[in-house]
N, CA, C and O atoms as CSV, one atom per row, in Angstrom:
chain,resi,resn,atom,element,x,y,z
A,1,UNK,N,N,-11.612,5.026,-14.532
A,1,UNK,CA,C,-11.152,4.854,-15.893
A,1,UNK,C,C,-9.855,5.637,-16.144
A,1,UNK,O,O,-9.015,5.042,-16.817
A,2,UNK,N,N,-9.527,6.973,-15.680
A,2,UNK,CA,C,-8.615,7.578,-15.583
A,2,UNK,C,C,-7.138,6.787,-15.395
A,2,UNK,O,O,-6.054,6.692,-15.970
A,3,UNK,N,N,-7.745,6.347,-14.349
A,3,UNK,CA,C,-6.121,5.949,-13.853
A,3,UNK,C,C,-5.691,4.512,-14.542
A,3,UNK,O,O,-4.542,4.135,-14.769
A,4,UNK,N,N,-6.902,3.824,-14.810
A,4,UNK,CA,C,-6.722,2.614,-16.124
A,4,UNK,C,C,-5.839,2.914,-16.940
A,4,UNK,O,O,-4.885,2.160,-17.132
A,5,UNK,N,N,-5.985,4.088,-17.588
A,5,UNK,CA,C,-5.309,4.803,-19.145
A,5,UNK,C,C,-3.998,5.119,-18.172
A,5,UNK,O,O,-3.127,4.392,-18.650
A,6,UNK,N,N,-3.631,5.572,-17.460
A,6,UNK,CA,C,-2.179,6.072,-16.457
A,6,UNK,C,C,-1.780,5.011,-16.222
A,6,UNK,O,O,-0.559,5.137,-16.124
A,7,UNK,N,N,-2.106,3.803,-16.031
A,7,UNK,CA,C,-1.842,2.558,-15.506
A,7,UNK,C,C,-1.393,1.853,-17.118
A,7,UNK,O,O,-0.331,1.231,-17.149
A,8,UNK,N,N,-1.984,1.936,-18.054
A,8,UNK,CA,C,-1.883,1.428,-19.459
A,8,UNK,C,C,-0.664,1.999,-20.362
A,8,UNK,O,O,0.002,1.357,-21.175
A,9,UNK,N,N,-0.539,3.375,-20.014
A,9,UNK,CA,C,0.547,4.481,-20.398
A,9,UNK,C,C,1.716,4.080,-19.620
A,9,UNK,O,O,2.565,3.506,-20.302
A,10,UNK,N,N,1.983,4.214,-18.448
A,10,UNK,CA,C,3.100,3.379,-17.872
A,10,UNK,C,C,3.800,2.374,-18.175
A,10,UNK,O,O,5.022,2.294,-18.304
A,11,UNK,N,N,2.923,1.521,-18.300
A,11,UNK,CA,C,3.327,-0.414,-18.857
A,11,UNK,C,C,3.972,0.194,-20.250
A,11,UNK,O,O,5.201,0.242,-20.291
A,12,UNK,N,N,3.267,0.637,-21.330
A,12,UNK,CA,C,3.781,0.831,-22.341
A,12,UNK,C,C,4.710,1.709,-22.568
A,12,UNK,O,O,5.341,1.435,-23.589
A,13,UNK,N,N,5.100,2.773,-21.971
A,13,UNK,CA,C,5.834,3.169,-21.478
A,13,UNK,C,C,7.368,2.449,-21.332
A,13,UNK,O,O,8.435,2.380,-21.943
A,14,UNK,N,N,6.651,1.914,-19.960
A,14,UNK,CA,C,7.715,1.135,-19.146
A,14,UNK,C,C,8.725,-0.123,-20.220
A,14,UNK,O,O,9.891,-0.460,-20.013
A,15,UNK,N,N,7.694,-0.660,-21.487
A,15,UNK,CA,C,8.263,-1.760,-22.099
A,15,UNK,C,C,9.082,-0.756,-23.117
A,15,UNK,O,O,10.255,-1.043,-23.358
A,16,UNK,N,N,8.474,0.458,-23.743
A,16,UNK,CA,C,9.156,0.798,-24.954
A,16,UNK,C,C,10.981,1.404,-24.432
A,16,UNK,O,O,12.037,1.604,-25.031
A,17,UNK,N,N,10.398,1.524,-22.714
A,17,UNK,CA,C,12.216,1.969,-22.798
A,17,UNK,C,C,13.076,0.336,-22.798
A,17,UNK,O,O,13.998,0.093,-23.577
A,18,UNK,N,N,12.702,-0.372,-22.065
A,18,UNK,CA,C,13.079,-1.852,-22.621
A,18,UNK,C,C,13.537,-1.967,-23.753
A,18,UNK,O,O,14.703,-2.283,-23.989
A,19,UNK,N,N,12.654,-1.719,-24.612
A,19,UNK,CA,C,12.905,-1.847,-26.045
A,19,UNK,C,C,13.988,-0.832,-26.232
A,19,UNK,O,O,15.052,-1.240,-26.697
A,20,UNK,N,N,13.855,0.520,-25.914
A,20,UNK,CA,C,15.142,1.606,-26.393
A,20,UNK,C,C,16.555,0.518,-25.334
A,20,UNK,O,O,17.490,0.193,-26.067
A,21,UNK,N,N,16.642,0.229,-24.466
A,21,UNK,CA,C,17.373,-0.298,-23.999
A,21,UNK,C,C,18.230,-1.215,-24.318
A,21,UNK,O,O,19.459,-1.180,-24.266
A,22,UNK,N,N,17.290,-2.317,-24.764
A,22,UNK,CA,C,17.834,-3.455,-26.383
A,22,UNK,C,C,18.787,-3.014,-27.182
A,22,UNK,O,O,20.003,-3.191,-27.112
A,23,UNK,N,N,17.829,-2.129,-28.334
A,23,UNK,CA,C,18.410,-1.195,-29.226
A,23,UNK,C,C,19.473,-0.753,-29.128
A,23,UNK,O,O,20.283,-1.154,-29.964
A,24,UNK,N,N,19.931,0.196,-28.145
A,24,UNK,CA,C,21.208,0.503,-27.543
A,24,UNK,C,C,22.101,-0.615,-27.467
A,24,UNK,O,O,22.951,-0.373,-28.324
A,25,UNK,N,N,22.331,-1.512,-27.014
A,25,UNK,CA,C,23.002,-3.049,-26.717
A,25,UNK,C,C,23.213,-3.227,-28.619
A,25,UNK,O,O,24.331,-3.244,-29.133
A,26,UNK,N,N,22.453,-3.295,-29.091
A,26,UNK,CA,C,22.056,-4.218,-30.181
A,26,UNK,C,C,21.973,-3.177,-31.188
A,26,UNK,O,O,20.934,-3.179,-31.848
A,27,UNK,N,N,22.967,-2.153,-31.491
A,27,UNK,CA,C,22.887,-1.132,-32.486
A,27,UNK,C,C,22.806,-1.489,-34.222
A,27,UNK,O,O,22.215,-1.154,-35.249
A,28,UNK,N,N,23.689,-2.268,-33.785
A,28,UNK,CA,C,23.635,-2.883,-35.857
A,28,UNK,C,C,22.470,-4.493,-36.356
A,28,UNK,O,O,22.426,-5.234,-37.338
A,29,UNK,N,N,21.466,-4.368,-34.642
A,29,UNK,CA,C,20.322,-5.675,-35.284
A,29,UNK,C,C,18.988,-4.384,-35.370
A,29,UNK,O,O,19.077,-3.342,-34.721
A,30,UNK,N,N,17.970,-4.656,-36.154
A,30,UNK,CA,C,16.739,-3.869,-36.123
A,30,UNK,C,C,15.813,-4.879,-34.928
A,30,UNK,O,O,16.042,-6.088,-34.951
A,31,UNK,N,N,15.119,-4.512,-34.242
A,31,UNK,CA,C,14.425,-5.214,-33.409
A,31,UNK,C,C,12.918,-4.486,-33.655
A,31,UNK,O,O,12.121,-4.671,-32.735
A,32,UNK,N,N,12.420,-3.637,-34.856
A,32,UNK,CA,C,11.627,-3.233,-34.885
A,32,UNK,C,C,10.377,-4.061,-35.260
A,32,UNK,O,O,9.256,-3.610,-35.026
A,33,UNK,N,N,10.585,-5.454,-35.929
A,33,UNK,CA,C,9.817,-5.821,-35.890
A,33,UNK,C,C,9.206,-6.786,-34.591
A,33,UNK,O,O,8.053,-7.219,-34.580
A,34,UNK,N,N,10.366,-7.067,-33.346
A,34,UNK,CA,C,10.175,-7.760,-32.356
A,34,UNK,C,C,9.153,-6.376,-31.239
A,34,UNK,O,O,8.819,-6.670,-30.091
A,35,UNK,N,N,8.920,-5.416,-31.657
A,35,UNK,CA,C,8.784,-4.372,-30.607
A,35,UNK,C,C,7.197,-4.875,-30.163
A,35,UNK,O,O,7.173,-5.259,-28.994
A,36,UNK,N,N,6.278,-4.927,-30.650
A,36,UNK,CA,C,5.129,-5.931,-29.781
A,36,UNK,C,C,5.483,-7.007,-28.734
A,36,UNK,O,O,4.955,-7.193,-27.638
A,37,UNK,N,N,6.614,-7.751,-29.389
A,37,UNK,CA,C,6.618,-8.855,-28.519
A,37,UNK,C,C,7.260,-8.481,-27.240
A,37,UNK,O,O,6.720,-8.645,-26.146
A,38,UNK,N,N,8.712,-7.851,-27.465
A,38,UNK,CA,C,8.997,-7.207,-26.531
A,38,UNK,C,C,8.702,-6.505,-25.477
A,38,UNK,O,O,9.141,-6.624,-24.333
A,39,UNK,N,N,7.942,-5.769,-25.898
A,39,UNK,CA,C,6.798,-4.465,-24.835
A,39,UNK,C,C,6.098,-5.476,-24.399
A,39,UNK,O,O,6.328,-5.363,-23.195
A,40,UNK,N,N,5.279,-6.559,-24.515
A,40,UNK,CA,C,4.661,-7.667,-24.179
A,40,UNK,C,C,5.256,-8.520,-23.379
A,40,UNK,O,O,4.518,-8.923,-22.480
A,41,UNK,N,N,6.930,-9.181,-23.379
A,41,UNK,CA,C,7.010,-9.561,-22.701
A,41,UNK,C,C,7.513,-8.974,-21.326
A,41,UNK,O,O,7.752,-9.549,-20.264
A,42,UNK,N,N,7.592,-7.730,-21.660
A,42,UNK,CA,C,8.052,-6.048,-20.257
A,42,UNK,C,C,7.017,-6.632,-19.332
A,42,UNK,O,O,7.266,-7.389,-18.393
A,43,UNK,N,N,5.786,-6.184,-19.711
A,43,UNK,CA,C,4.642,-5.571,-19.379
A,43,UNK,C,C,4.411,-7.238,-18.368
A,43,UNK,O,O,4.314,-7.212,-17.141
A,44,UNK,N,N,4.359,-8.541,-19.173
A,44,UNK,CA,C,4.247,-9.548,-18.510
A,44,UNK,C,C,4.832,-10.138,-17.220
A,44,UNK,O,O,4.299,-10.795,-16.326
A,45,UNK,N,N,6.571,-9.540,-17.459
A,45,UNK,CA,C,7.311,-9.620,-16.321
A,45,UNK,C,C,7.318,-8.684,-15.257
A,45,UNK,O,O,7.775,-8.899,-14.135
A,46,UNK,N,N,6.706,-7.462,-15.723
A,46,UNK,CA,C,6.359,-6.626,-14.688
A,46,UNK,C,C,5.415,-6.878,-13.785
A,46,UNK,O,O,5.400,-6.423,-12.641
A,47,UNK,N,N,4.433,-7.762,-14.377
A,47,UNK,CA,C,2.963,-7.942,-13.605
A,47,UNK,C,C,3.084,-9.173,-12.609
A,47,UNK,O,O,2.406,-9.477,-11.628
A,48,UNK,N,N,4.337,-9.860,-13.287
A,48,UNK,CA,C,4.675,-11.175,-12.470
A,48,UNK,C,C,5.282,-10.646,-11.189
A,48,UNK,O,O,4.913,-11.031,-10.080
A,49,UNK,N,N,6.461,-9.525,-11.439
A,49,UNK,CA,C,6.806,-9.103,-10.241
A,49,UNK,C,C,5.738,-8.613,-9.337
A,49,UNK,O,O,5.587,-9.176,-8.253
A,50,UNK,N,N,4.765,-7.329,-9.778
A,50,UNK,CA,C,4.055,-6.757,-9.072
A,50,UNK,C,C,3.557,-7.821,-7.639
A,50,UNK,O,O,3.677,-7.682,-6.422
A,51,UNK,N,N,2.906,-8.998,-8.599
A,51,UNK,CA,C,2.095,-9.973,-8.089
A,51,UNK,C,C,2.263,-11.056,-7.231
A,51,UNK,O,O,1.386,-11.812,-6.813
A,52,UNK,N,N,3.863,-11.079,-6.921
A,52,UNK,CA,C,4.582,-12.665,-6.422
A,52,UNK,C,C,4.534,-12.198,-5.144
A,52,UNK,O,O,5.316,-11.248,-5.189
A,53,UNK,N,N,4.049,-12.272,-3.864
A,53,UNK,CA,C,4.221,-12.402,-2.497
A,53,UNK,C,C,5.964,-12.648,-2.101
A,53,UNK,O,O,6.805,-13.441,-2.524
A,54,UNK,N,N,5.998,-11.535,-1.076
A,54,UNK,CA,C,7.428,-11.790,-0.756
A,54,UNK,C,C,8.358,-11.346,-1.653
A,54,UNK,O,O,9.423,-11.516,-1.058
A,55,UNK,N,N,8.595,-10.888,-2.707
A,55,UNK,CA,C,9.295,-9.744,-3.384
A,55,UNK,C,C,9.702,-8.634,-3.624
A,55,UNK,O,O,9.630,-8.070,-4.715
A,56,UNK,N,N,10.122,-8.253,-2.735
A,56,UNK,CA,C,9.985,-6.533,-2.858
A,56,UNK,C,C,10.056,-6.177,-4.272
A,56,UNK,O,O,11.216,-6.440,-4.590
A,57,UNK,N,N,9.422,-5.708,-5.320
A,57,UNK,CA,C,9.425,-4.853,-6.157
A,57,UNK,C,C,9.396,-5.537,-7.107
A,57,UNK,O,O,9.146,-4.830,-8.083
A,58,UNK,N,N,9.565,-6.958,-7.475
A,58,UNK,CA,C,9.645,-8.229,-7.708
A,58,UNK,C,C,11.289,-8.375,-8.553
A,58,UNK,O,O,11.746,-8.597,-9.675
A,59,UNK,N,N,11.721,-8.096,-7.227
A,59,UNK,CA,C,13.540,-8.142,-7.815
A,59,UNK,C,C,13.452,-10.104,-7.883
A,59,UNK,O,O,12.784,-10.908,-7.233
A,60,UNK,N,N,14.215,-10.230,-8.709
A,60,UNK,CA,C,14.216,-11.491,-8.931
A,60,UNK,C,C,13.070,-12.053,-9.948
A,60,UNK,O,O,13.454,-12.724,-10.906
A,61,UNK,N,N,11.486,-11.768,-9.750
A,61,UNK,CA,C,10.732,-13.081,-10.185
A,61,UNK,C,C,10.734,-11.596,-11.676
A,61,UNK,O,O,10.724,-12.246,-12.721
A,62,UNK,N,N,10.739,-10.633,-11.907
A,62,UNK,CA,C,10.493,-9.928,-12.520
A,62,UNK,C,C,12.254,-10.187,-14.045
A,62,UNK,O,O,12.226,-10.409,-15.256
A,63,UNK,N,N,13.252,-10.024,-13.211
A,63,UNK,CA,C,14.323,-10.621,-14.642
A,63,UNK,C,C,14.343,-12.116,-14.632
A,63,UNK,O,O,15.375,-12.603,-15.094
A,64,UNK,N,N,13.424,-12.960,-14.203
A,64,UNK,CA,C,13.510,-14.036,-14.778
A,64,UNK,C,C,12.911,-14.158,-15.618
A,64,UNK,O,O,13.431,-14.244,-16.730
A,65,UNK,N,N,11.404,-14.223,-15.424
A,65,UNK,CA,C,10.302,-13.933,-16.213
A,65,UNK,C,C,11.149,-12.666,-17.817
A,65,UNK,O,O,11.082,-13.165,-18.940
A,66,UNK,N,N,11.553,-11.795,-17.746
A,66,UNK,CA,C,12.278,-11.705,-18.812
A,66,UNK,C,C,13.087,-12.135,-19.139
A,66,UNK,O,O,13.294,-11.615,-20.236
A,67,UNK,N,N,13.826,-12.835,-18.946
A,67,UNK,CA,C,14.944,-13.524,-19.064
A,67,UNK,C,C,14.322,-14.763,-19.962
A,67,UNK,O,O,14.877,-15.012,-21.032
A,68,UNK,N,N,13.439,-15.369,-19.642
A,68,UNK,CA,C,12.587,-16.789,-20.360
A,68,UNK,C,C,12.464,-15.748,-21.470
A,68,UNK,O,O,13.334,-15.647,-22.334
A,69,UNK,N,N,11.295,-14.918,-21.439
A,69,UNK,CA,C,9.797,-14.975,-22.528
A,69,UNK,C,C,10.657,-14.088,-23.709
A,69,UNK,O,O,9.862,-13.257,-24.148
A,70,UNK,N,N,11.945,-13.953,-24.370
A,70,UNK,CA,C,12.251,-12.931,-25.171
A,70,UNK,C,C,13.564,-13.561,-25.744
A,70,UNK,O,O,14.419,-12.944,-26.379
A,71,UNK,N,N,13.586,-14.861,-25.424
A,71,UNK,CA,C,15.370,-15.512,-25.432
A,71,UNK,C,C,15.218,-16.197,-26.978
A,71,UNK,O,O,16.282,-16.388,-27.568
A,72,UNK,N,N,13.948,-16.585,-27.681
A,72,UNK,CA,C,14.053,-16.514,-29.219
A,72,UNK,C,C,14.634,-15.459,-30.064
A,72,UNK,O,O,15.368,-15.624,-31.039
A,73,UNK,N,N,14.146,-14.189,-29.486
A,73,UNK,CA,C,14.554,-13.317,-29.826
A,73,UNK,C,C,15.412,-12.052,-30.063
A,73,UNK,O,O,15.314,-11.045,-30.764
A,74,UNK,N,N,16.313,-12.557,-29.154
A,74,UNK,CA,C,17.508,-11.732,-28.446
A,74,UNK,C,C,18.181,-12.677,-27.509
A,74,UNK,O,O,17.690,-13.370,-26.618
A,75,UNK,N,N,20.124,-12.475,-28.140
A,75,UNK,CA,C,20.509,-13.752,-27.685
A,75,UNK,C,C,20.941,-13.120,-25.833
A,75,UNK,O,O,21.039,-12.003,-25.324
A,76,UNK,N,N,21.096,-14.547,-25.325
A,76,UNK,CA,C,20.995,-14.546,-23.613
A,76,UNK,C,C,21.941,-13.662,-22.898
A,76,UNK,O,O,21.624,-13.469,-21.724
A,77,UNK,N,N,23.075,-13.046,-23.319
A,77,UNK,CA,C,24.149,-12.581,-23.074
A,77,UNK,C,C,23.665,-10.730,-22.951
A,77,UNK,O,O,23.595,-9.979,-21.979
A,78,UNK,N,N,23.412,-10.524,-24.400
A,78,UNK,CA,C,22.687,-9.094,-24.398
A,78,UNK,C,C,21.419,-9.136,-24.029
A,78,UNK,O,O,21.032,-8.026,-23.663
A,79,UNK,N,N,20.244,-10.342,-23.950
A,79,UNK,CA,C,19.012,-10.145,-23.001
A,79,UNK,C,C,19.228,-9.744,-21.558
A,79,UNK,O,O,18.444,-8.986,-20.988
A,80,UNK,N,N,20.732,-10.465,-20.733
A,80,UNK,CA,C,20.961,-10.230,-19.895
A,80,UNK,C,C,21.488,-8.754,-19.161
A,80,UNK,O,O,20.924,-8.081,-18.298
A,81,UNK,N,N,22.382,-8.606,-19.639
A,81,UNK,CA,C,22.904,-6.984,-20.231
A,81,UNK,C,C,21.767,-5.817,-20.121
A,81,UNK,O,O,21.812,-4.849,-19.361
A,82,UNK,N,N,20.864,-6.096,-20.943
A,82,UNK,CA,C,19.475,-5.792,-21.074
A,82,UNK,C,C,18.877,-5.173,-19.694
A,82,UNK,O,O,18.648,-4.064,-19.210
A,83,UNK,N,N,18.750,-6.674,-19.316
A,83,UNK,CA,C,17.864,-6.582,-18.407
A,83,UNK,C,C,18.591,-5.932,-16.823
A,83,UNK,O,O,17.855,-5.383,-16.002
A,84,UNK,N,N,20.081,-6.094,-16.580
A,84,UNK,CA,C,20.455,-5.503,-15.725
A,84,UNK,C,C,20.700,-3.857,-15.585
A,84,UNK,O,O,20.611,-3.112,-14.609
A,85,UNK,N,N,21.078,-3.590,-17.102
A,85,UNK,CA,C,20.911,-2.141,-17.443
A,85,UNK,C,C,19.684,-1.276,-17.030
A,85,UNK,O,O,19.607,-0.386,-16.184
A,86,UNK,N,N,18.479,-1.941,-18.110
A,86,UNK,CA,C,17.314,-1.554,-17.209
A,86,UNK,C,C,16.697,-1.158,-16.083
A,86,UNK,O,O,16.132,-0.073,-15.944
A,87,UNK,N,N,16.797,-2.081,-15.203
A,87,UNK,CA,C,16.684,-2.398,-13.598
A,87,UNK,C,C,17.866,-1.197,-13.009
A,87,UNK,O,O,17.647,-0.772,-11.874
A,88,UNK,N,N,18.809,-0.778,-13.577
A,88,UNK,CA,C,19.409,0.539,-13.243
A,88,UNK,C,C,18.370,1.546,-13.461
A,88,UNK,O,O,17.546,2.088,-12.725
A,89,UNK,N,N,18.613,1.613,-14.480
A,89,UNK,CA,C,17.782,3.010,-15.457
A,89,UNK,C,C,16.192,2.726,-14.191
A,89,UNK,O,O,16.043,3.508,-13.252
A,90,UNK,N,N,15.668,2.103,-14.310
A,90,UNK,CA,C,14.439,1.684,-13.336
A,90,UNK,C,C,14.599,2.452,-11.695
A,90,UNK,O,O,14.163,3.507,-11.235
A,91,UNK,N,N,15.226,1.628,-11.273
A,91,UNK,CA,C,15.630,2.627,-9.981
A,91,UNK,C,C,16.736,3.733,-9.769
A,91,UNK,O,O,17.229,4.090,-8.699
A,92,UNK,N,N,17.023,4.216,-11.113
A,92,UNK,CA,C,17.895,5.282,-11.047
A,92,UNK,C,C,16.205,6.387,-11.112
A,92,UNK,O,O,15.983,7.188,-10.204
A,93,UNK,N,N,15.447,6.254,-12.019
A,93,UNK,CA,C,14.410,6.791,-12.152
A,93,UNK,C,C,13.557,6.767,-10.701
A,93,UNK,O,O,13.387,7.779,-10.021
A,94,UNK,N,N,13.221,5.876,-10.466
A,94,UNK,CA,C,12.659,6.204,-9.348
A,94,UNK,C,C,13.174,6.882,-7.916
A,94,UNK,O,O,12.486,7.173,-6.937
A,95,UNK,N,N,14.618,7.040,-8.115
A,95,UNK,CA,C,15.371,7.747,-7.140
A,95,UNK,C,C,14.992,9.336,-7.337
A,95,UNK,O,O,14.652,10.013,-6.367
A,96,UNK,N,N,15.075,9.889,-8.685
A,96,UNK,CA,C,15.327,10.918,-8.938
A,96,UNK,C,C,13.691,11.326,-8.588
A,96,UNK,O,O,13.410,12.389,-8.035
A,97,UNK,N,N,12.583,10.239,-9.029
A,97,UNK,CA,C,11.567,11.342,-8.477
A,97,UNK,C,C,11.002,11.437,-7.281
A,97,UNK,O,O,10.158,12.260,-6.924
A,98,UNK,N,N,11.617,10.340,-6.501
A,98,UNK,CA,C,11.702,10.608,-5.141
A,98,UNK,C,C,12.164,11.700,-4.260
A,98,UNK,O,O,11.579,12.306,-3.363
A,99,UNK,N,N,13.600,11.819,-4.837
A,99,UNK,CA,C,14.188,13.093,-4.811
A,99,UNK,C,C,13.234,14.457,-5.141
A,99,UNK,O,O,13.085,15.294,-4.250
A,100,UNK,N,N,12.528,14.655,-6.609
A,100,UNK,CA,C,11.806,15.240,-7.150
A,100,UNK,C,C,10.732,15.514,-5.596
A,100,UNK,O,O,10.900,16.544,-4.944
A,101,UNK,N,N,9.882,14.670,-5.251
A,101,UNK,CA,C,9.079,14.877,-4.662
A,101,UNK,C,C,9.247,14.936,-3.236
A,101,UNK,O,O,8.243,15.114,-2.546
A,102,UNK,N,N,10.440,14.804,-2.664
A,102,UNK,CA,C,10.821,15.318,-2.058
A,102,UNK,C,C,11.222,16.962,-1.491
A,102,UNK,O,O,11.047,17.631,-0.472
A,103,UNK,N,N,11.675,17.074,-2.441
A,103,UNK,CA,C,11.919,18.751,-3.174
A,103,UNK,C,C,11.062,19.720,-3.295
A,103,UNK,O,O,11.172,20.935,-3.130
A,104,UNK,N,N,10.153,19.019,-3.616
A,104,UNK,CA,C,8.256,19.977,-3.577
A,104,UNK,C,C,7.670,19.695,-2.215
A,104,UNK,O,O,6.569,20.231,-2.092
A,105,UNK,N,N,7.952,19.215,-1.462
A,105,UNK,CA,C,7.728,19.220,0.075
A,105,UNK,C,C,6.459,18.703,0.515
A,105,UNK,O,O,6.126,17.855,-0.312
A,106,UNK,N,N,5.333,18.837,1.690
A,106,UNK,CA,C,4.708,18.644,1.811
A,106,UNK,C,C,3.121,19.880,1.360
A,106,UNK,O,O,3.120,21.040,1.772
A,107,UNK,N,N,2.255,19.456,0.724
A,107,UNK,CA,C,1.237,20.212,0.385
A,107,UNK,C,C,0.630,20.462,1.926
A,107,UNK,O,O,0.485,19.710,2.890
A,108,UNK,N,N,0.245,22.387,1.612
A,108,UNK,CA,C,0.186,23.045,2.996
A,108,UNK,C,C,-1.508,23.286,2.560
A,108,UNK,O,O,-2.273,23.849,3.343
């Protein structure tokens, strides 16, 4: 059950910086009322990536899948923007705690 809630915290997590990500792009629109849908459609394209065989990390099936499920709501140009920014911020993050755990070495 633990790691359910760590696993649940992540996703949501993972969508609300999406959403701060938007926001940033999109300073003078409010997207506060899109922020369910948004985090929803994160969380959806994330799971598509996780899940597609043959993807590493699901580069590709993961900004398409956002790219579709959010295009009512944010026009295609800054969804795009969006979504490449992200996918920085994404593996800029995971560099650093690689690095991070790197740094703390091996448990003796």
């Amino acid at each position: 059950m633990k790691a359910v809630l760590w696993y649940v915290a992540f996703l949501l997590l993972s969508g609300l910086i999406f959403y701060a990500t938007l926001q940033l792009l999109l300073p003078e629109t409010s997207l506060l009322q899109a922020l369910p849908g948004i985090c929803s459609a994160y969380v959806i394209a994330w799971l598509a990536g996780a899940i597609t065989p043959g993807a590493p990390a699901g580069i590709g099936i993961r900004e398409v899948v956002m790219f579709a499920l959010p295009q009512p709501i944010v026009a295609e140009s800054d969804l795009l923007a969006a979504i490449v920014l992200n996918r920085a911020i994404t593996a800029g993050g995971d560099t650093l705690f690689y690095v991070f755990a790197l740094a703390l070495g091996k448990p003796r």
